[in-house]
Structures are given as C-alpha cells and as structure tokens.
DRENROMAR-920652 format. One record per residue (C-alpha): x, y, z; residue in one letter; residue number from 0. Coordinates in steps of 0.001 Angstrom, whole numbers. Layout:
<sites>
+---------+---------+---------+-----+-----+
|       x |       y |       z | res |   n |
+---------+---------+---------+-----+-----+
|       X |       Y |       Z |   a | NUM |
...
+---------+---------+---------+-----+-----+
</sites>
This chain:
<sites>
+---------+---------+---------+-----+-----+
|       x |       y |       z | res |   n |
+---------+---------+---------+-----+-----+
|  -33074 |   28811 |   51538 |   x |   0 |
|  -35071 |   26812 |   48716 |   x |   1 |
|  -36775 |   27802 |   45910 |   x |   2 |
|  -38909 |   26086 |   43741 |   x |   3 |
|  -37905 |   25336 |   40060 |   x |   4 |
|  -40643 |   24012 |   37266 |   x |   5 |
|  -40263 |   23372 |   34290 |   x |   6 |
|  -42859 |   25302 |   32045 |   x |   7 |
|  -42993 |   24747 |   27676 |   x |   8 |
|  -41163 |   27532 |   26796 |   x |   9 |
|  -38610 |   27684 |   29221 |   x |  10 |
|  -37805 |   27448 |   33671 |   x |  11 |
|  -39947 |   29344 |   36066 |   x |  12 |
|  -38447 |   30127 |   39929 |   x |  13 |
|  -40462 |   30777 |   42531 |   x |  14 |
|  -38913 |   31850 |   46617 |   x |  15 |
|  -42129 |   31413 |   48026 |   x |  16 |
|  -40463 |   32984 |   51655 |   x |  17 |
|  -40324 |   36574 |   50289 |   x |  18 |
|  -42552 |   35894 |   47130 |   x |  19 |
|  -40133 |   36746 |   44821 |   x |  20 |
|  -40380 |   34704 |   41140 |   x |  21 |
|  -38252 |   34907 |   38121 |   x |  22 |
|  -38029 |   33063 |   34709 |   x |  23 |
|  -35016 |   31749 |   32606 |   x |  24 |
|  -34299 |   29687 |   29650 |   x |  25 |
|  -32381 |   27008 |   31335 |   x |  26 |
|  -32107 |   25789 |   35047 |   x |  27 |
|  -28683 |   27264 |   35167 |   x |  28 |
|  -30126 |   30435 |   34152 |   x |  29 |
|  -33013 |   30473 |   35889 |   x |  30 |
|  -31231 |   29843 |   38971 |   x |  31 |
|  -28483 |   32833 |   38222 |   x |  32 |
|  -32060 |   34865 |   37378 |   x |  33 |
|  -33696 |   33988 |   40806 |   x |  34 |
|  -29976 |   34762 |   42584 |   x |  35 |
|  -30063 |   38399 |   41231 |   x |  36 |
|  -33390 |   39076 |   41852 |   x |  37 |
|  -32834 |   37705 |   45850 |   x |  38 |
|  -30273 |   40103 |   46287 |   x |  39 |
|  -31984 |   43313 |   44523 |   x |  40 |
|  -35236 |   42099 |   46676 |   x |  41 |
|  -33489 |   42049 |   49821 |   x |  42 |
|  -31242 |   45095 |   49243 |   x |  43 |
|  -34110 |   47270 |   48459 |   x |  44 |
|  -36401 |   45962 |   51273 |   x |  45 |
|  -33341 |   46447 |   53803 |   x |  46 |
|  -32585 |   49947 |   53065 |   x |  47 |
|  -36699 |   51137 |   52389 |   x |  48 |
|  -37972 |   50267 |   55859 |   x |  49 |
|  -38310 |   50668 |   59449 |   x |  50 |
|  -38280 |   47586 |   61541 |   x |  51 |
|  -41946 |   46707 |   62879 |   x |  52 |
|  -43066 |   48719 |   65437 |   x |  53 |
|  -43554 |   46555 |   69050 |   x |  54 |
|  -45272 |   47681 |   71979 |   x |  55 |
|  -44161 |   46374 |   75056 |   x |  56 |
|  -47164 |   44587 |   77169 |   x |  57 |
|  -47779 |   45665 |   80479 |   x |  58 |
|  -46783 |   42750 |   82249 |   x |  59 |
|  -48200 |   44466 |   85902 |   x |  60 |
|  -51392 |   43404 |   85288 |   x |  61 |
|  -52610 |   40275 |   84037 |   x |  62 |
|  -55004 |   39443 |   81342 |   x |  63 |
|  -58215 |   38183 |   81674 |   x |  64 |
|  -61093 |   37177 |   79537 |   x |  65 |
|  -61952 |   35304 |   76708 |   x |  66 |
|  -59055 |   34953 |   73858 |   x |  67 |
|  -61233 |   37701 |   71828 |   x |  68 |
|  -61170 |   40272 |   74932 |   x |  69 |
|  -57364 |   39530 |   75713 |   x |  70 |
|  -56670 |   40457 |   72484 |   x |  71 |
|  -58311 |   43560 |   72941 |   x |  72 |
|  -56550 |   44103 |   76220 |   x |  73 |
|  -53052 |   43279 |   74468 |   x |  74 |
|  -53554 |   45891 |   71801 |   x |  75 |
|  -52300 |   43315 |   68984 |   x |  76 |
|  -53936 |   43802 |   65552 |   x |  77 |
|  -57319 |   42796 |   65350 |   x |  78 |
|  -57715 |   39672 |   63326 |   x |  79 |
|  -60235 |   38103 |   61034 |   x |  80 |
|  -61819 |   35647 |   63466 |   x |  81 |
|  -62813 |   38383 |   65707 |   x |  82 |
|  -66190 |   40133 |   65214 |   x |  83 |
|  -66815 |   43790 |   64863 |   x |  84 |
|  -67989 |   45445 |   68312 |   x |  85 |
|  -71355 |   46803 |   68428 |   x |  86 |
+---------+---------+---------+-----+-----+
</sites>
C-alpha cells in the first residue's frame, strides 16, 4: 500500500487515497505513525460495521441481448450515469 506524503508550511499532510483516509503530523516520522493508526482504526471499524455487498447471481440460461443500455437492464446491475431515464 502507498500513501501520499506532502509537505504543507506548518507541518506533513498524508493522504491513502485507496480508502480515502488522510491524516496530518508534525514530522514525516509522525505523520507516517499518524496515517498507520488511523489505517488500522479505518479498517477495524469498516470490517466489523458491514455486510459484504450483496451479489445476485445472473441467469446464465438465457442469454442477453440488446444494446449495452438494455443488457444492463436485463442484468439487473445498478443503473449508471450514462444511461438515460426511461420514458
């Protein structure tokens, strides 16, 4: 895992962009120890407060057909932004 460290004026900023966690410190060393702590708390807490995703299993019996908008449909996967309200 990698982190990014900057130095800011007053001090070291860390930033874990993969669970977009951030933390501040003094020094590197202590930002470092800071970002290490707050890691563990993050992925302590988000471990023990919730369910794994929910996954429907496709229907693999019969096949898809379509354009990519009305296969999506078909799947049942989230809608996504591209896609235009029905009317």
């Amino acid at each position: 895992m990698m982190a990014n460290i900057e130095c800011e004026m007053d001090g070291y900023i860390a930033l874990f962009t993969e669970a977009d966690v951030a933390n501040q410190g003094d020094t590197a060393g202590n930002v470092r120890e800071n970002l290490k702590e707050a890691l563990e708390l993050f992925f302590e807490t988000a471990s023990a407060n919730q369910d794994p995703p929910a996954f429907t299993e496709p229907d693999h019996r019969k096949p898809l057909t379509g354009t990519l908008m009305s296969i999506t449909r078909q799947s049942r996967l989230p809608r996504t932004p591209f896609e235009q309200p029905e009317r």
